[in-house]
C-alpha positions in Angstrom: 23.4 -23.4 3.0 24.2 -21.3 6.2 25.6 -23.3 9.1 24.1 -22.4 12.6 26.0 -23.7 15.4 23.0 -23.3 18.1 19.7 -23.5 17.5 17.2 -20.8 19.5 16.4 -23.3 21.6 20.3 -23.7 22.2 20.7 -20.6 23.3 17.7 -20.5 25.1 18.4 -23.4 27.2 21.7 -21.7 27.6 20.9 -18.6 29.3 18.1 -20.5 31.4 21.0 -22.6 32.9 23.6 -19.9 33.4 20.5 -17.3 34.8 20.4 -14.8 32.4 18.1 -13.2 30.3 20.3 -12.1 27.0 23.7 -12.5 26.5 24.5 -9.0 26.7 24.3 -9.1 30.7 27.2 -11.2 30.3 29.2 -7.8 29.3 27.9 -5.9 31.6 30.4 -6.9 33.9 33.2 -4.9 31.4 34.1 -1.2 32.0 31.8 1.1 29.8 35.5 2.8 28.7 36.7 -1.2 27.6 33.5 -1.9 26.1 33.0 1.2 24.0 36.6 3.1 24.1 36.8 6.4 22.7 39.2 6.1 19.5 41.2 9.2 18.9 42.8 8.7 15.2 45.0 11.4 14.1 45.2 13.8 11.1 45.6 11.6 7.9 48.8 11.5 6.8 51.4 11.2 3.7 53.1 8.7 2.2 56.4 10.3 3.4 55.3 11.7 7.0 54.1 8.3 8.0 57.3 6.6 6.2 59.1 9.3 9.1 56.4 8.6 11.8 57.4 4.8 11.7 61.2 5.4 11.6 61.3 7.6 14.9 59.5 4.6 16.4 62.3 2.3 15.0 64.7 4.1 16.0 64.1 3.7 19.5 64.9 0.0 19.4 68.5 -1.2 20.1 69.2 -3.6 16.9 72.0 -5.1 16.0 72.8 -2.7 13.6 73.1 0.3 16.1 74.5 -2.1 19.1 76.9 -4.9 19.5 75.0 -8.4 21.2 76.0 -10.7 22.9 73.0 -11.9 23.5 72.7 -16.0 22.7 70.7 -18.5 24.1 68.4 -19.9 21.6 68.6 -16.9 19.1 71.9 -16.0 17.4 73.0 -13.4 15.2 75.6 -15.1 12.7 76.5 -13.9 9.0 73.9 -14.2 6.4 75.4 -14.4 2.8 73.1 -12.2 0.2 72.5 -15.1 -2.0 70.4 -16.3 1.0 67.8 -13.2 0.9 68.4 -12.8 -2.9 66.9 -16.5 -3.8 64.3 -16.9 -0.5 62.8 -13.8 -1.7 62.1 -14.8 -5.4 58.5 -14.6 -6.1 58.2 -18.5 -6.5 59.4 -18.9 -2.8 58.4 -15.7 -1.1 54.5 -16.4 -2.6 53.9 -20.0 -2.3 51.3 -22.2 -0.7 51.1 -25.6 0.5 52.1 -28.0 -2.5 49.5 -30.0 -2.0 49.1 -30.3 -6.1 52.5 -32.0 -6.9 52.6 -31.3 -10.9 52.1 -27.5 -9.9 54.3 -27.7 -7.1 57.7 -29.3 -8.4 60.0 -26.2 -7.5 59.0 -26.3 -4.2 59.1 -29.5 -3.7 62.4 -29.8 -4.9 63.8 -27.3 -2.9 62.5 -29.0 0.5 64.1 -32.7 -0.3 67.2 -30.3 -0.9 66.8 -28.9 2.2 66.1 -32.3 4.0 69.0 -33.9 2.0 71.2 -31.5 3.5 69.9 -31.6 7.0 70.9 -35.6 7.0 74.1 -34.7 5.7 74.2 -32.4 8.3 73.6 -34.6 11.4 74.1 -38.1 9.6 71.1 -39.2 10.3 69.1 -41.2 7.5 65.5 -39.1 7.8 64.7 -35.7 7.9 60.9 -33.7 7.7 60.4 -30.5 5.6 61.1 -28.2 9.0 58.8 -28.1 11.7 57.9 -24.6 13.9 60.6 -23.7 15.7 63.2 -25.7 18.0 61.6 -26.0 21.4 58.0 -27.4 19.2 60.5 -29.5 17.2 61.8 -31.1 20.5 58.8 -31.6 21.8 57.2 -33.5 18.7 60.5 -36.0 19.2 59.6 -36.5 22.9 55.8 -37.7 21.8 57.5 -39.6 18.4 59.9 -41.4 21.1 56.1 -42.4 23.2 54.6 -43.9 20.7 57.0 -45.5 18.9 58.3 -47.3 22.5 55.1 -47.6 23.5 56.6 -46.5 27.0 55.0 -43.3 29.5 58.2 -41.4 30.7 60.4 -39.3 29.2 63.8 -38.1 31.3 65.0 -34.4 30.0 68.3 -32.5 31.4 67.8 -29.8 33.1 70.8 -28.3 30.9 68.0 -28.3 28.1 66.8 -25.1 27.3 64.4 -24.2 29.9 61.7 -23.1 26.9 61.9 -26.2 25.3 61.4 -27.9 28.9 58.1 -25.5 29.3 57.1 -26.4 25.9 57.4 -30.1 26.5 55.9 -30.4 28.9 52.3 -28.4 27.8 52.7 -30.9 24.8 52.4 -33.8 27.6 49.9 -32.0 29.6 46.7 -33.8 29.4 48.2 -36.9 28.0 48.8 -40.3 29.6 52.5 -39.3 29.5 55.1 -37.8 31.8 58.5 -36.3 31.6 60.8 -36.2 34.3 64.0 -33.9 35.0 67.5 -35.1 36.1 70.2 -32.2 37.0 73.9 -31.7 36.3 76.5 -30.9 38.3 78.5 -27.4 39.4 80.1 -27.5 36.1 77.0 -28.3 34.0 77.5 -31.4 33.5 74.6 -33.8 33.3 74.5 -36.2 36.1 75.1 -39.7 34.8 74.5 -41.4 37.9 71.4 -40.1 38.3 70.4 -40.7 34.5 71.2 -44.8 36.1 68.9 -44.7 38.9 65.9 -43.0 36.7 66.6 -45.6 33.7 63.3 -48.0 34.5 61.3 -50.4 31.8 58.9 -47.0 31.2 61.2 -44.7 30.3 60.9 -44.3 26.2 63.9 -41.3 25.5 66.3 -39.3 27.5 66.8 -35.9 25.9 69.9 -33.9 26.3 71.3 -30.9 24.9 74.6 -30.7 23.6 76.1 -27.7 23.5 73.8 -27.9 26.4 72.1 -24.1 27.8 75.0 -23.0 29.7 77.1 -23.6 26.8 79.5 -26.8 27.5 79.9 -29.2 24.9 79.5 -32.6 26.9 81.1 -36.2 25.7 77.9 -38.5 25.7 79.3 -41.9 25.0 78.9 -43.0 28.3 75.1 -41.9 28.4 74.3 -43.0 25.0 75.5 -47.1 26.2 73.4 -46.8 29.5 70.2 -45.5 27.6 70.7 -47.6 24.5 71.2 -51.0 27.1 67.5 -49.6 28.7 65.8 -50.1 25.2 65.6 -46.1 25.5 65.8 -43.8 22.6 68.4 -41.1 23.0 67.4 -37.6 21.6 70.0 -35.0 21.1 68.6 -31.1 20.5 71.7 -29.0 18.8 73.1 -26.1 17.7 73.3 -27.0 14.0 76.5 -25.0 13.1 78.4 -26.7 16.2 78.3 -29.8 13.8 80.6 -28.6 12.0 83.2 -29.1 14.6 81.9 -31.7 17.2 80.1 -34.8 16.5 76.9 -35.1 14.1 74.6 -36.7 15.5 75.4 -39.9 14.0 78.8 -40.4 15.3 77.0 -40.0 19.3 74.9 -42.8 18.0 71.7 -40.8 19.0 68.5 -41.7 17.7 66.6 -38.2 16.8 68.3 -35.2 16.8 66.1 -31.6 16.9 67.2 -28.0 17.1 66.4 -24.4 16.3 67.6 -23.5 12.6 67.6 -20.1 12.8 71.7 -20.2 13.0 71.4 -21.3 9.4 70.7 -18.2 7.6 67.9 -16.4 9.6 67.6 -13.4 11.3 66.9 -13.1 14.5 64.0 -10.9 13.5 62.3 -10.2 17.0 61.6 -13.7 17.6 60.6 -15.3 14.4 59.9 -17.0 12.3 62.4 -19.5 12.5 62.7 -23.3 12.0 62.8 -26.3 13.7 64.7 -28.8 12.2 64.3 -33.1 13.0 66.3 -35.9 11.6 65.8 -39.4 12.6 67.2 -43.0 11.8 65.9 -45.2 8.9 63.9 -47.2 12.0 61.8 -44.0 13.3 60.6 -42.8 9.7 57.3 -43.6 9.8 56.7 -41.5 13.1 58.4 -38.1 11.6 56.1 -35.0 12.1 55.5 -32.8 9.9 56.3 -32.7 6.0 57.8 -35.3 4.2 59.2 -35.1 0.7 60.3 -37.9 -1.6 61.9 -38.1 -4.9 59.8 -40.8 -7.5 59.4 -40.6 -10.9 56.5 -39.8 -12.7 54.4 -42.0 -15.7 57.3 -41.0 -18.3 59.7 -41.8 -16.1 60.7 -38.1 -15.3 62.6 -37.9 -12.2 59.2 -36.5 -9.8 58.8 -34.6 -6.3 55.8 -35.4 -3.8 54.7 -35.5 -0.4 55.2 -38.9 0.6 54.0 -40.7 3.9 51.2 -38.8 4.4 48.3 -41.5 5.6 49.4 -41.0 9.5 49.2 -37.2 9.8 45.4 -35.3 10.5 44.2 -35.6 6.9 43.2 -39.2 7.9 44.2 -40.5 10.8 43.4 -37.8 13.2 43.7 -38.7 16.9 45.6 -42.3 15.8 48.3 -40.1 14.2 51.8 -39.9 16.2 51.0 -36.2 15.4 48.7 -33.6 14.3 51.1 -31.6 12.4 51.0 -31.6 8.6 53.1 -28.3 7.9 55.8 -26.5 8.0 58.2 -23.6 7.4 59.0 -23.8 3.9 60.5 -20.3 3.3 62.7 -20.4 6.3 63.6 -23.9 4.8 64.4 -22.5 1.6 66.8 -19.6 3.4 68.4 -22.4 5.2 69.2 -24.6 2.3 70.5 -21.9 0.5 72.6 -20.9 3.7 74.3 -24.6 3.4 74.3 -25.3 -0.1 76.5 -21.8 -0.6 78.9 -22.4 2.5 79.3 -25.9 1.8 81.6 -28.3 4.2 84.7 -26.7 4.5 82.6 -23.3 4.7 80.7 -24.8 7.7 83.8 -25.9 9.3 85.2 -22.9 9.5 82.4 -20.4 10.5 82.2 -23.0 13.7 86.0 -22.4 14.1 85.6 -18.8 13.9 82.5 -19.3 17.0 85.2 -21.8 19.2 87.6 -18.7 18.7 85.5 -15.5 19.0 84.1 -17.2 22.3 87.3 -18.9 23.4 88.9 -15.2 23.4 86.5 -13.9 25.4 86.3 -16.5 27.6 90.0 -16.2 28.4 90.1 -12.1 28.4 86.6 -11.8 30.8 88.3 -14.3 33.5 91.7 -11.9 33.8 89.0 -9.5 35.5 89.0 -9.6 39.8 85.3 -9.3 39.4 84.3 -12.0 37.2 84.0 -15.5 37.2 84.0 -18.0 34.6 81.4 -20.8 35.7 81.1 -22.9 32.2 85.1 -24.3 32.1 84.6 -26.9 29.9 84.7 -27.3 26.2 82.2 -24.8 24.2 81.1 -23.6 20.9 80.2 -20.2 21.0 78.4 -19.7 24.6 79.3 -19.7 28.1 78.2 -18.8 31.5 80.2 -15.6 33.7 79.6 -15.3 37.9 79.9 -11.6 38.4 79.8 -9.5 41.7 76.5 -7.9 41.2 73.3 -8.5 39.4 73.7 -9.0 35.6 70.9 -7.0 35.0 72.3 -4.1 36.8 75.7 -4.4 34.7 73.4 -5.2 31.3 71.7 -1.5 32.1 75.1 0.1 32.5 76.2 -2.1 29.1 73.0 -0.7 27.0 74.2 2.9 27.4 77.3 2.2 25.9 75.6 0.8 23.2 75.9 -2.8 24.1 73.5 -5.8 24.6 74.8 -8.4 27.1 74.6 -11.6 28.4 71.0 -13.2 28.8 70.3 -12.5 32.9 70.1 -16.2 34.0 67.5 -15.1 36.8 65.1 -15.2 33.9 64.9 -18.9 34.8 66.6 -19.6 38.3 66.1 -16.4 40.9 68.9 -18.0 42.5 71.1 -17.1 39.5 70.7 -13.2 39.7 74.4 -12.4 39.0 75.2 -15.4 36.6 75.1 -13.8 32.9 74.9 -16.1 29.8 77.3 -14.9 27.1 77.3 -15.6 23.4 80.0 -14.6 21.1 79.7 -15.3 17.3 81.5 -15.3 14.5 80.2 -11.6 13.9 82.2 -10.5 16.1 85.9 -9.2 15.6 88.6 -9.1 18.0 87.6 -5.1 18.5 84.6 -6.0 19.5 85.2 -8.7 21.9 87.8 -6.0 23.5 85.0 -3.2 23.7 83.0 -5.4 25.8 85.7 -6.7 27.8 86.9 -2.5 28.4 82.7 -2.1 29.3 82.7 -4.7 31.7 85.6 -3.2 33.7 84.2 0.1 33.8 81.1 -1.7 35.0 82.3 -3.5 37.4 84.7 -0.9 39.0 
């Protein structure tokens, strides 16, 4: 049976209101050359000449196979073992659907309780979902978890968070009942405890920090966590995942929820996407989890069984009494990022975040020798930190690109007031030629 949204007399009741006689007069309003463009298509063409056609196109991008990044910020390019691309792009991964058919679905299944295992090993948290979107949707789904778990209206966020997961945040809120406020950090990015005190009221349900926070510092949090904790606050932690391997899980800050971006863990950058967000939560906040959940059972024979498990507060039932709407997730990335972890291992982790601390140590160290530069970000870091230079970062991120370089994010991307602060990332990927190359650029740069 065909299913007509508006009757006749729906649409006729529709123009009479709006004043018109057809709902083409509503276009008439459009260009003639919008509304009916003239489409010139070229010459069909080969196999091979449109295989070369693409390439000169590709070619004009800088990649970081033709140029060396240092380009951070959310997005990071770190080693990828083969094994990663080899088993993600099996045909039972690379082609599967939704697994909403457990006894057809056991591979995949398995392969996302691996994943989540290794997550909670990861942080040290007791809970983890099957991957959510991306990091800044994955922080904001712990800010509404936090809500309606607390039953409180306020959220408190650094302004050292990521200023895309703050954006994102807060269109989540938007239209809601609930609020989230900022709180700032000091000149050397620290976040500003005494200001976290004054803000601490009875509505306040989580304060959500970043650590390594944007501009790079690794911050000690055991102060904050007792002040939150002692307001009946939840404390939610967004991370780099590989710093873990050399600062604190998530656990051992006594946090609550921890969140991040995943694409560190065997993704490509891949011009934005997709990635992963990852959550983990403690045994208490389990039943508020977003997104996928996976559990291991056993089946009628007593077979040791995959399913999705926890499903009766998510959309399928509960709709707009659900802590969320989100019922998915990024299984293939998931899949990439197990494998990632499962082949490095713990002392593997540990030392790829070594090699970060030391790539980005060095350069640290070598940039501040230069007259015209200033380190800002003096504190502990992983792999990121913030330089003051003498003119505007993108100026000297111009002069960078033709010597087949990508720089620093310009920090006047967020903050006009930061024109000539540049945020630099140096990775593991990076030898010690490399980190001197950019080091030689910048002086010829700078003069």
């Amino acid at each position: 049976m065909s299913y007509f949204p508006l009757t006749r007399e729906d649409q006729a009741e529709m123009l009479e209101t709006i004043g018109v006689e057809h709902f083409g007069q509503l276009l008439q309003a459009i260009p003639h050359e919008i509304r009916n463009p003239k489409i010139e298509l070229p010459l069909p063409l080969s196999e091979l000449e449109a295989e070369r056609w693409f390439r000169s196109y590709a070619e004009q991008n800088a990649t970081l196979k033709t140029h060396l990044s240092f380009l951070g910020a959310g997005c990071y390019e770190h080693f990828i073992p083969s094994v990663v691309r080899h088993v993600a792009g099996r045909g039972e991964f690379y082609t599967s659907y939704t697994p909403y058919q457990p006894e057809a679905s056991q591979g995949t299944l398995q392969t996302l309780f691996e994943y989540q295992s290794l997550i909670c090993e990861l942080t040290g948290l007791d809970v983890s979902n099957g991957s959510h979107y991306d990091g800044a949707s994955a922080l904001a789904e712990c800010a509404l978890m936090a809500l309606h778990h607390t039953g409180r209206t306020k959220v408190l966020v650094s302004q050292s968070v990521h200023p895309e997961y703050r954006e994102v945040t807060q269109t989540y809120l938007s239209g809601t009942s609930f609020q989230m406020e900022p709180f700032g950090f000091d000149s050397e990015f620290r976040l500003d405890l005494s200001e976290v005190k004054q803000r601490l009221t009875p509505e306040i349900a989580a304060v959500i920090v970043q650590n390594p926070n944007f501009f790079g510092l690794v911050e000690d949090l055991e102060a904050l966590e007792r002040v939150v904790h002692a307001n009946g606050s939840l404390l939610i932690l967004a991370a780099h995942p590989l710093s873990y391997g050399w600062y604190k899980s998530a656990r051992e800050w006594n946090v609550d929820i921890a969140c991040g971006e995943g694409q560190p863990l065997g993704i490509p950058p891949s011009f934005g996407g997709p990635w992963l967000g990852y959550i983990a939560v403690t045994r208490a906040l389990m039943r508020r989890i977003p997104g996928r959940l996976v559990g291991l059972t056993k089946d009628s024979a007593g077979r040791r069984a995959f399913c999705l498990t926890l499903q009766a507060r998510e959309q399928h039932i509960r709709r707009e009494r659900a802590s969320s709407n989100i019922c998915t997730n990024q299984a293939l990335c998931a899949v990439m990022a197990c494998v990632y972890l499962a082949s490095l291992g713990k002392e593997g982790l540990k030392r790829i975040a070594e090699l970060n601390m030391e790539s980005a140590y060095y350069l640290r160290e070598k940039l501040s020798e230069l007259s015209k530069v200033r380190v800002l970000t003096k504190g502990a870091i992983f792999n990121e930190f913030v330089v003051e230079l003498e003119t505007f970062s993108a100026q000297v991120n111009q002069e960078l690109l033709k010597r087949k370089i990508i720089g620093g994010l310009d920090l006047s991307r967020y903050d006009s007031k930061r024109g000539n602060q540049m945020l630099i990332c140096a990775t593991e990927t990076k030898s010690k030629e490399d980190l001197d190359q950019l080091v030689l650029a910048f002086k010829e740069v700078l003069g």
